[in-house]
Each structure stands twice: as structure tokens, then as C-alpha cells.
C-alpha positions in Angstrom: -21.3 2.2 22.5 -18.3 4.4 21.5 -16.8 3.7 18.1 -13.4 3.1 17.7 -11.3 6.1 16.1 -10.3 6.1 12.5 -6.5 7.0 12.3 -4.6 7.2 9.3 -0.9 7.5 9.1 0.2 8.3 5.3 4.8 8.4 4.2 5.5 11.9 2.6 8.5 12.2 0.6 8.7 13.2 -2.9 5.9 11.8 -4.2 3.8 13.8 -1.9 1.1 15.1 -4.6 -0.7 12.4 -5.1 -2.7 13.4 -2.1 -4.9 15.4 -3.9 -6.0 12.5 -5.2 -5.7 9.8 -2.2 -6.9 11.7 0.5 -10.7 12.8 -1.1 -10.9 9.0 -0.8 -10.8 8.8 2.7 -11.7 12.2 4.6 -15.2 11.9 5.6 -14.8 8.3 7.1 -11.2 9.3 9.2 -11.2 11.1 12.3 -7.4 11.7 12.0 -4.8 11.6 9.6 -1.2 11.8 10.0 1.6 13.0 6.9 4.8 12.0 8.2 7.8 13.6 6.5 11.2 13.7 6.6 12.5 16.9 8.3 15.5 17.5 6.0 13.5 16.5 3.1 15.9 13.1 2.6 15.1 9.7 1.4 14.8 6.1 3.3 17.9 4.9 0.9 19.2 8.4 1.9 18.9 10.6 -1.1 17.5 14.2 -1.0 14.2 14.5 -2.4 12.7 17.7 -4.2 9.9 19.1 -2.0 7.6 22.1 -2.7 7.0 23.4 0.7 4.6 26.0 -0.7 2.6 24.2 -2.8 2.5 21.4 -0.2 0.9 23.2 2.3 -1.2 24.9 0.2 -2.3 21.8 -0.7 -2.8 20.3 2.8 -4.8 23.5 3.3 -7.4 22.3 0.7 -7.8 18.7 1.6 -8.5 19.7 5.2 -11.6 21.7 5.9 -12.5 19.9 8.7 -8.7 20.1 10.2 -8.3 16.3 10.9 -4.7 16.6 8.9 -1.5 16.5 10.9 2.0 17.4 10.2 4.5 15.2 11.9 8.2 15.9 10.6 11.3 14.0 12.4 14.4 12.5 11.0 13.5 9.4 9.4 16.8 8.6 7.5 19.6 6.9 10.1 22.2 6.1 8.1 23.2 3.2 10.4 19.9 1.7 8.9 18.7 0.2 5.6 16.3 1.6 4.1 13.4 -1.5 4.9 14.3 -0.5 8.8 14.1 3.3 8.3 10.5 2.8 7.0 10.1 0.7 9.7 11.2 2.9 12.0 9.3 6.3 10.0 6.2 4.1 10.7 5.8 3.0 14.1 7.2 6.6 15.2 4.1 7.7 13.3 1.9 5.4 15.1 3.4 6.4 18.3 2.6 10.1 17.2 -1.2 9.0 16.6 -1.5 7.7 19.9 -2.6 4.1 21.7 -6.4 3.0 21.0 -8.7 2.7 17.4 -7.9 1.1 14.3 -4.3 2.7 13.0 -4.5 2.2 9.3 -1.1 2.9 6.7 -1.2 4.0 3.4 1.1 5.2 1.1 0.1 8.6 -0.7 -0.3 6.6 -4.6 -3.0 3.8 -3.0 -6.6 4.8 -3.3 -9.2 3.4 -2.0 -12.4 1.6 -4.3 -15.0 1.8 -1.3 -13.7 3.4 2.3 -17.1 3.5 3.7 -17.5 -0.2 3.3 -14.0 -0.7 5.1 -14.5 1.7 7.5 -17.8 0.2 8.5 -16.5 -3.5 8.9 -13.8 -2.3 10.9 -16.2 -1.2 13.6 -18.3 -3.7 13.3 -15.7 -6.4 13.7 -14.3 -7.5 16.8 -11.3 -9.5 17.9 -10.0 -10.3 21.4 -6.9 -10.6 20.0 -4.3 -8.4 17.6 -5.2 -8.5 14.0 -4.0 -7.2 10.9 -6.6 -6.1 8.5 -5.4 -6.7 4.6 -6.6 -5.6 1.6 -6.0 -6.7 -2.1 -4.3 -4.3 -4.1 -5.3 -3.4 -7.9 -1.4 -2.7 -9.2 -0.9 -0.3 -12.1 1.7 -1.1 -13.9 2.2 1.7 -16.6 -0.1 4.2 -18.4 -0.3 3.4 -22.0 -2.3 5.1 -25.2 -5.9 4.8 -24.1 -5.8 3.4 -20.8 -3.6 1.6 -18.1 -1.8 -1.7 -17.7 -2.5 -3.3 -14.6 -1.3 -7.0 -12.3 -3.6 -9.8 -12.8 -2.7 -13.2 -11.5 -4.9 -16.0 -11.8 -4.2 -17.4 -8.8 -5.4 -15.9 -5.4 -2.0 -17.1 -3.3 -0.2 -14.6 -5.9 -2.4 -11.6 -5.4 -0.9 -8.7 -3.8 -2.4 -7.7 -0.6 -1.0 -5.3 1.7 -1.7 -4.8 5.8 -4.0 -2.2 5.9 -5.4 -1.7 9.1 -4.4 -3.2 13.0 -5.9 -2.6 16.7 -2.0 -3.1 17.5 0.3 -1.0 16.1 3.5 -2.3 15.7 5.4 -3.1 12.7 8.3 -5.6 11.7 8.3 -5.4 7.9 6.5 -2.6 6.2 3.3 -2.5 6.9 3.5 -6.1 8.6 4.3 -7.6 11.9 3.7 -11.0 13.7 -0.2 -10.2 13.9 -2.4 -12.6 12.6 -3.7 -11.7 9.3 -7.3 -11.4 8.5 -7.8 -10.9 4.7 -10.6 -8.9 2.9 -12.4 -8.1 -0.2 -11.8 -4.8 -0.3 -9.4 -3.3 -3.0 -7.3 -0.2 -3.7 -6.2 0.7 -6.4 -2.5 1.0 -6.0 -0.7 3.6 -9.0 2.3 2.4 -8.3 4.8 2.3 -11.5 2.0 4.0 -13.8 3.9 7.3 -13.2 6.1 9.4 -15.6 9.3 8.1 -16.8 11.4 10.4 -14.4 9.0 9.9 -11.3 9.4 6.0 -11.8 13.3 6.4 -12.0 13.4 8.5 -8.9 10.7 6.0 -7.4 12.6 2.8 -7.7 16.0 5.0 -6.7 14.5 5.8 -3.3 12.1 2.2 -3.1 13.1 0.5 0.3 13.7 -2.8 -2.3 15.8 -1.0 -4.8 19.1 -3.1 -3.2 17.4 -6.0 -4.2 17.3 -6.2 -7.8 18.7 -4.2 -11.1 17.3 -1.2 -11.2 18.7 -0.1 -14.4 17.7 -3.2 -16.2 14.2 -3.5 -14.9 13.7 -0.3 -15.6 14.3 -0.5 -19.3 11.7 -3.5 -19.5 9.3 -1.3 -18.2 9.9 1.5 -21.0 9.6 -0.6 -23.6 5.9 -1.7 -22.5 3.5 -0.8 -24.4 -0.9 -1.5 -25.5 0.9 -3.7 -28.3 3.2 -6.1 -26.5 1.9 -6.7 -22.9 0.4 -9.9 -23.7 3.9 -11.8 -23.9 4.9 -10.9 -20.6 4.9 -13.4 -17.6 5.8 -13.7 -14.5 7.5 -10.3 -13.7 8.0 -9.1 -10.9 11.2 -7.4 -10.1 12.4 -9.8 -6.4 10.1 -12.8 -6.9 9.0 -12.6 -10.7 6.3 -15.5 -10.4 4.2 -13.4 -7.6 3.1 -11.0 -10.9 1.5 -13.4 -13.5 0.3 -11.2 -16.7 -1.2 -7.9 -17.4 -4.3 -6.7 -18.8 -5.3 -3.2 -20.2 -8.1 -1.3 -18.8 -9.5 1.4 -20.8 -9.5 4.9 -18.5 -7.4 8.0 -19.1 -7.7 8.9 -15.9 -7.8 7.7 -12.3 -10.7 9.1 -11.0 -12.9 7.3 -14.3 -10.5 4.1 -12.9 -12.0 4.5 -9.6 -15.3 4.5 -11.5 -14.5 1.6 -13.9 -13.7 -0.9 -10.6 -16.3 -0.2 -8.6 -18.2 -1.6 -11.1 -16.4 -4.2 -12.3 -14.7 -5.4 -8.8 -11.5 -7.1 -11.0 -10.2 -8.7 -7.3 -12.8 -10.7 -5.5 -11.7 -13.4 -3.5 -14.0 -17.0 -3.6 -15.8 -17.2 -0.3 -14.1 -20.5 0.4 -10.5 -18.9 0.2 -11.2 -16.2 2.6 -12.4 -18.6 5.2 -9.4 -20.6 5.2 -7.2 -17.8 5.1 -8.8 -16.1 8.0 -9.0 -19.0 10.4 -6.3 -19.2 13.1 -7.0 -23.0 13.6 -6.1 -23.5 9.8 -3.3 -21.3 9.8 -2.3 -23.2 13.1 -2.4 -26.6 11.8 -0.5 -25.5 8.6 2.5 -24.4 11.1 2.3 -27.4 13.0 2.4 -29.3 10.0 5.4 -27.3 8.7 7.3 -28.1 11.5 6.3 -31.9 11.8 7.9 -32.3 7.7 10.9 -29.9 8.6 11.9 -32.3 11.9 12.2 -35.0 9.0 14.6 -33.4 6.6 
């Protein structure tokens, strides 16, 4: 029986070298990969971004011994759009460029997976008549401190961040999402996210597809003043729904290879058997809509 193809599609823009670091994750187990770029080099909210064509290649050059890596450049900035639809649009125009058929997975180039063998295999081992979305949890780091990071924990499993990883339908709405039902895993990346330097982070949430949706400035300045000595007092903050991130916790690791290391022993995110079965059943999720709709016919 053939096995379904492997295709990754992966946003370039500014923050393009963390691929030295995200695609090593990933290479052996992928039978393509896509880097989709912005042809004048310019930014979802529609700023120009700094790009090293050079070094870029160079580095493409090195990651790809086995020439699975693709190039696809087109203009991914309308200025008709906001910047949620141009990533939109910059995605499924990179699905289209991969091509129908296989599992079409997204990443961006900071998320890194803890075990893409494991995923890999259960994506061909699975099957589903119908079109899924496969999600993953995501380990956020939140800012590099003296020592070690400072990551998202939330107590709750409702609150923790998972992103749509993988679909046998590519088409997307929001993000990485689309009306597809969701089938949710327990396996994690670890996501680098605002554990950058203090200029990448300003020029990250200046270009962020949510950076209309909440002060920048100000949320910005709460996240300079973090530090190992004062993480415990905060709560609930994220920047657009601030209960969705409940604390933080320091893990010791000055780097994110020895990270890698750290929670593929430790597994921080593991969802209870009981919650992914409820999650993952359509007749659940069903009779939760139908419910919804009985109450809301009420009010």
C-alpha cells in the first residue's frame, strides 16, 4: 500500500533563520517542503522586512542535501486585505503550490517539533473518510531569562494552546484552521515564540497578524520587565484573551536544542486519555452543537 506524502509548507519573512534550527527537526520524515516568501520582501501588516538573500540561500543550501526544499515567492501582502486574510491567503496559495493529495502540514519557522517520527507515523497509520484537522499542543516560550526559559502552563486542558497542524484537506479559514473537524493529539512542539531578543520581539509583534488587536506598546513593556525573580505573580496574560495563558514556569536550558532534550523527557503537555476521547469524537462535538443551539432558541 502506497503511503501518503509528507508535505510541509513553512511562512518566510523576517524571521527566516530559525530554520536552521526547525527544519533538522523534520527532514528525514518529509518528502517535500515548501518556504513561501514574500517576493518584495514585505510584511502581512505591510511593512518591509530585512532579508539576507545571501545568507538565506546559503542556508537553504545546507538544510537540503536531499533537495526536498522549495522556494515559492509571490506577492503575499494585498493591501485591500488585513493582515489575518493575507496569511490566509499566503497559505492556501502555498498549499495550492504543493499540490492535491497527502497530509499538508503548516508550520511556522520558530515551532519545533519534540518527536516528528511519532507524528509522522500516526498520520499514516490513521485513517479518516472524512476531512480532518490534525492538532498539536504547543510548549510556548515566553521569554529567555538568566539560566533558562519562561514558558505557558495552564492547568486546565480547555486553556492549552494547540495549533492545526496537519489536514488531508487543505483549505484554510483562519490561520492554520478551517471548518474541518478537529482531531487533537499528544504530540507537542515547542513553539519559541516571544523568547527572542528584545528588537526581534518588537519587529515580531509589529508585523503579528493580531498586532491590531491589542496594545502593542504596553504589552510589550510587561514583557521587558519579566524576569527569573517575578514570574510567579503573573496570571492570566495573554495579550487578546488574557485568561487562555494561566502562569509561567522556568525551565532550566540555555539552549533550545538541550530544551528539545529536557521535554522529551519530561513530556510537560500530556493530555488525560479521557479528554482526548471526548474531544476527538464527532458524536460528542455534535451533541454539544445541538445542545448549543437548543439553549440559544431560548434566550
Amino acid at each position: 500500500m502506497n503511503q501518503p506524502l509528507i508535505k510541509v509548507g513553512i511562512c518566510i519573512a523576517y524571521d527566516w533563520d530559525f530554520l536552521r534550527y526547525s527544519i533538522p527537526f523534520i527532514y528525514e520524515d518529509s518528502d517535500y517542503i515548501c518556504l513561501s516568501l514574500d517576493s518584495e520582501r514585505t510584511s502581512w501588516t505591510l511593512h518591509p522586512f530585512a532579508f539576507d538573500e545571501v545568507e538565506f540561500r546559503d542556508l537553504v543550501h545546507e538544510l537540503d542535501p536531499q533537495r526536498k526544499i522549495h522556494i515559492y515567492e509571490d506577492n503575499f501582502h494585498l493591501f485591500d486585505l488585513t493582515p489575518k486574510e493575507n496569511e490566509v491567503r499566503q497559505r492556501n496559495k502555498m498549499a495550492d503550490f504543493m499540490g492535491d493529495g497527502g497530509w499538508h502540514l503548516q508550520l511556522d519557522t520558530d515551532e519545533y517539533f519534540i518527536d516528528f517520527t511519532g507524528f509522522v507515523r500516526y498520520l499514516k497509520s490513521a485513517h479518516f473518510s472524512r476531512p480532518v484537522n490534525i492538532c498539536c499542543p504547543l510548549i510556548t516560550l515566553f521569554k529567555k531569562v538568566d539560566g533558562g526559559y519562561l514558558w505557558i502552563k495552564n492547568e486546565k486542558p480547555s486553556n492549552q494552546d494547540t495549533i492545526a497542524i496537519a489536514t488531508n484537506a487543505p483549505k484554510y479559514q483562519f490561520g492554520r484552521r478551517n471548518g474541518h473537524f478537529n482531531i487533537l493529539t499528544n504530540y507537542p512542539l515547542l513553539h519559541q515564540s516571544w523568547a527572542r531578543e528584545v528588537h526581534e520581539i518588537a519587529e515580531k509583534v509589529e508585523n503579528w497578524g493580531h498586532s491590531r488587536d491589542f496594545d502593542v506598546k504596553k504589552y510589550l513593556e510587561f514583557w521587558k520587565d519579566l524576569s527569573k525573580t517575578n514570574y510567579q505573580a503573573v496570571h492570566n496574560f495573554h495579550p487578546i484573551n488574557p485568561p487562555q495563558w494561566e502562569i509561567l514556569n522556568f525551565q532550566e536550558g540555555t539552549t533550545i536544542s538541550l530544551l528539545i532534550d529536557i521535554f522529551r523527557q519530561k513530556k510537560p503537555i500530556v493530555f488525560p486519555w479521557a479528554y482526548l476521547s471526548i474531544s476527538n469524537s464527532i458524536w460528542i462535538s455534535r451533541g454539544k452543537k445541538m445542545m448549543e443551539l437548543v439553549l440559544n432558541s431560548f434566550k
